[in-house]
N, C-alpha and C positions, 0 to 999 in steps of 0.2 A: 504493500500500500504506500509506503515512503517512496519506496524505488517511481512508480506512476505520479505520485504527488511532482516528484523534483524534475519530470521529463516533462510534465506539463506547462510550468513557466517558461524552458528551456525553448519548446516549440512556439510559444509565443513570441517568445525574444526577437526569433530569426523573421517573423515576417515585419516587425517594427522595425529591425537594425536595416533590411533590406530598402524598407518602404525610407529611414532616412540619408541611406547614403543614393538611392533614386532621385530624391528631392535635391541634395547638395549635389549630384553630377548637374542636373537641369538648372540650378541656381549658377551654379558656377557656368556654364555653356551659355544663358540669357546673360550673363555680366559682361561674357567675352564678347558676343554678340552685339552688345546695346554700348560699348564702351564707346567704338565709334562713331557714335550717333551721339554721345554726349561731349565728347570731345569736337564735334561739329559745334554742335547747341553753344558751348563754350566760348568758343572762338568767333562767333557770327556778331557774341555780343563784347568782343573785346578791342580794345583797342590794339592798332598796330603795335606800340613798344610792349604790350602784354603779350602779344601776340610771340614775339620774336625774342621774349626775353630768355636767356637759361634759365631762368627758376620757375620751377612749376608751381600753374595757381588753379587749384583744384575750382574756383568761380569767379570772375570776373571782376573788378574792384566797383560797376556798376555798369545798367542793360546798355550799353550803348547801341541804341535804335537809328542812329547817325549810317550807319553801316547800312540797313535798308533804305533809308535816306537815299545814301548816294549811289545805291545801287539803280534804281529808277530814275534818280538824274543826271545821269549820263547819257549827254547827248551822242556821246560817240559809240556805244555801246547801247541800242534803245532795247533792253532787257524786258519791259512790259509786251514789245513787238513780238520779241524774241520767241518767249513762253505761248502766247498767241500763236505763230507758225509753230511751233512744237504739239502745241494742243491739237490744231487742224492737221496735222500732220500723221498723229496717233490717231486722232477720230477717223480718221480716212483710212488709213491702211488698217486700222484692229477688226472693221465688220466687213470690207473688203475682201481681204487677205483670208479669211477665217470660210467665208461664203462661196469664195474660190475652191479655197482646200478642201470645201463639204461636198462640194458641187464633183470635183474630180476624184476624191474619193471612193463615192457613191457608184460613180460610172465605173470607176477601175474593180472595185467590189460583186455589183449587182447586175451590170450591164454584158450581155456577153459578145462581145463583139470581137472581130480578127485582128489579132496583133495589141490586144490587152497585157500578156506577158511583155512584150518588147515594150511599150509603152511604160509599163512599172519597172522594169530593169533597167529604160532609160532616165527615170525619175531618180529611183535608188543611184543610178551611176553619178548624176548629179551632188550630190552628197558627200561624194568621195573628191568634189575637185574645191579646192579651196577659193576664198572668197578673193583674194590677192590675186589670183589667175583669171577672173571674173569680172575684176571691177575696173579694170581699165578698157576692154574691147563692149562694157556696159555703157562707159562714162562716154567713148568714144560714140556709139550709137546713139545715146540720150544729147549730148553734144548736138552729132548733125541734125538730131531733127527738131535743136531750139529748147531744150529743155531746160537749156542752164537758165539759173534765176527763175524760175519759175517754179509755182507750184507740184505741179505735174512731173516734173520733173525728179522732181524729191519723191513724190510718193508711189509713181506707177511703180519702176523698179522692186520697191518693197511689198507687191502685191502679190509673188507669186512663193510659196512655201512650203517647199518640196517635202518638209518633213512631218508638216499639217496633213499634207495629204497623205502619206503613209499611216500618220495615226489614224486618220478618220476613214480609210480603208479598212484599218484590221477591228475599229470600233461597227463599222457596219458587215462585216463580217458574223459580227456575234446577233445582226437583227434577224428576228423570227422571221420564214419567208413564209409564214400564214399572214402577216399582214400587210406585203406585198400582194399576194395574190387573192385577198380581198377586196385591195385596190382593183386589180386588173378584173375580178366581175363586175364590179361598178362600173367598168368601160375607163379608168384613168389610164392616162398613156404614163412612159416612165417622168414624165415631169410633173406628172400629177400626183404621182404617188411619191416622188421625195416633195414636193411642197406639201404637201396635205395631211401624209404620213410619219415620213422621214423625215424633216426638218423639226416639227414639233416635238419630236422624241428623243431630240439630239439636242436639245436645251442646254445640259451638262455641258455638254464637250464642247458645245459652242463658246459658251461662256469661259471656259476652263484656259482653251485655247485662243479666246479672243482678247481675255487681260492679259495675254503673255504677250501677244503680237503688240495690245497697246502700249506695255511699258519694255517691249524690243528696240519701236519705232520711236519711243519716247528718249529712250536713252543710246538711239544710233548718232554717229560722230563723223564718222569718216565721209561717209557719201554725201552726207548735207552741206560738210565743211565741201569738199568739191562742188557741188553743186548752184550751193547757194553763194557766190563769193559778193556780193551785197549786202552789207550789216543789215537792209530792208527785211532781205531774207532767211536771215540766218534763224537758227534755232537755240534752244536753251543752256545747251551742252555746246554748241559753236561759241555762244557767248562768251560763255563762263570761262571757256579756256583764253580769251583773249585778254584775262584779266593778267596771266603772266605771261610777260615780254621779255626781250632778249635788254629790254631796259629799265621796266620796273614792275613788280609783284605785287598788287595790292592787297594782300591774305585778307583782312577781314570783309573786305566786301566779297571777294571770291566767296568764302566761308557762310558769308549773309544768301549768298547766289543759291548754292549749292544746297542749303537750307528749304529755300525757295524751293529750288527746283525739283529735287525732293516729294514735297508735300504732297502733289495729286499723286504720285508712286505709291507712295505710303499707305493713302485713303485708300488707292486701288488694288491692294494688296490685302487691307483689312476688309474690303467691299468680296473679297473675290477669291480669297484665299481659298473657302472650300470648296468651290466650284473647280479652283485649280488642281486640289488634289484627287478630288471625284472624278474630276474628267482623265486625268493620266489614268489611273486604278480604272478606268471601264475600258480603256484605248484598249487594254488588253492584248496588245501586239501580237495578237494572229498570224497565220500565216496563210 
């Protein structure tokens, strides 16, 4: 009877020692995590000689809001403009981009038609060539046909998402073809039954994969800075880098920027996160 008394706390012990060194990994992992983002926060509200000093100041000596200030007025720099083309930018390519991928998906999945395998093999092959090999005989094509500084120009490029469509192929993959072909006695042709059907039932992964494309497009660098060589033009991420020069660094507005620019990421990550991981876990990569 002692013997079972003293094995019973013992069993107890192990699921609370467990349950708290669980808590201190995930404690410690959200610290490592969020540090960067406080050391952001930090510096947005400090001034340059705090900014640059050797001695660490764990908060500010006070909000200096001067730094958003002059983040917005600079007129060399129109950073309100900026954020504005960055927004139109992501709102254009995220349901675009996503409705493309769903649409050729569908077809590569459901549709049986001749030369479907070459078609996916040449998509997949796509995948395997890097974006450096791409972006020039891209830049060169969008060039001739007037794209620079323009809207259009920035965004068509980013419409097409060779790996959206792979997932949203092996996600329709897993649809019942009882409701396909309850479609087709109702007399719908194939576009009737992915609008009617298949679009509706793809909500998740729409969403899942449409806030990934927005905060892609949100946070692309390279092709915009090409593209857009017009401060009119430029985007949020183009800006912000031109806050370091080969002759002077201004950190806390940088700092204030990037703060900024930031924010709708953030909301759109808290808006959208589950949708993000429900739709990967259904993609269920098929074959």
């Amino acid at each position: 009877m002692s013997t079972l008394t003293s094995i019973r706390p013992e069993r107890r012990r192990r699921p609370v020692l467990g349950a708290a060194l669980t808590y201190m990994v995930l404690i410690l992992t959200a610290v490592l995590f969020l540090a960067p983002f406080y050391v952001l926060l930090r510096n947005a509200f400090m001034t340059t000689p705090e900014v640059t000093s050797p001695d660490w100041h764990w908060l500010p000596s006070g909000l200096s809001w001067a730094n958003f200030r002059d983040l917005f007025a600079d007129t060399e720099r129109p950073f309100a403009q900026s954020l504005g083309n960055s927004l139109i930018m992501a709102a254009l390519t995220a349901p675009l981009s996503t409705l493309f991928a769903s649409m050729a998906g569908y077809a590569l999945a459901r549709i049986n038609v001749p030369g479907r395998g070459i078609v996916l093999a040449l998509i997949v092959g796509t995948l395997m060539i890097p974006n450096a090999v791409t972006f020039l005989p891209t830049f060169v094509v969008v060039g001739a046909l007037g794209g620079v500084n323009t809207l259009w120009g920035m965004v068509v490029p980013g419409l097409f998402n060779a790996f959206a469509v792979i997932l949203f192929r092996s996600f329709y993959l897993g649809f019942p073809a009882e409701m396909e072909e309850a479609g087709r006695i109702d007399g719908l042709s194939h576009l009737g039954v992915y609008r009617r059907l298949i679009l509706p039932n793809s909500a998740t992964m729409i969403a899942s994969l449409g806030a990934l494309s927005f905060i892609e497009a949100w946070n692309s660098f390279l092709w915009p800075l090409m593209i857009g060589q017009d401060p009119t033009q430029w985007t949020a991420q183009v800006a912000l880098s031109s806050f370091v020069t080969s002759q002077t660094i201004n950190l806390p507005v940088l700092f204030a920027g990037t703060v900024v620019a930031i924010f709708p990421l953030v909301v759109m990550f808290l808006v959208a996160q589950r949708y993000i991981v429900e739709g990967i876990t259904m993609s269920g990569l098929k074959s």
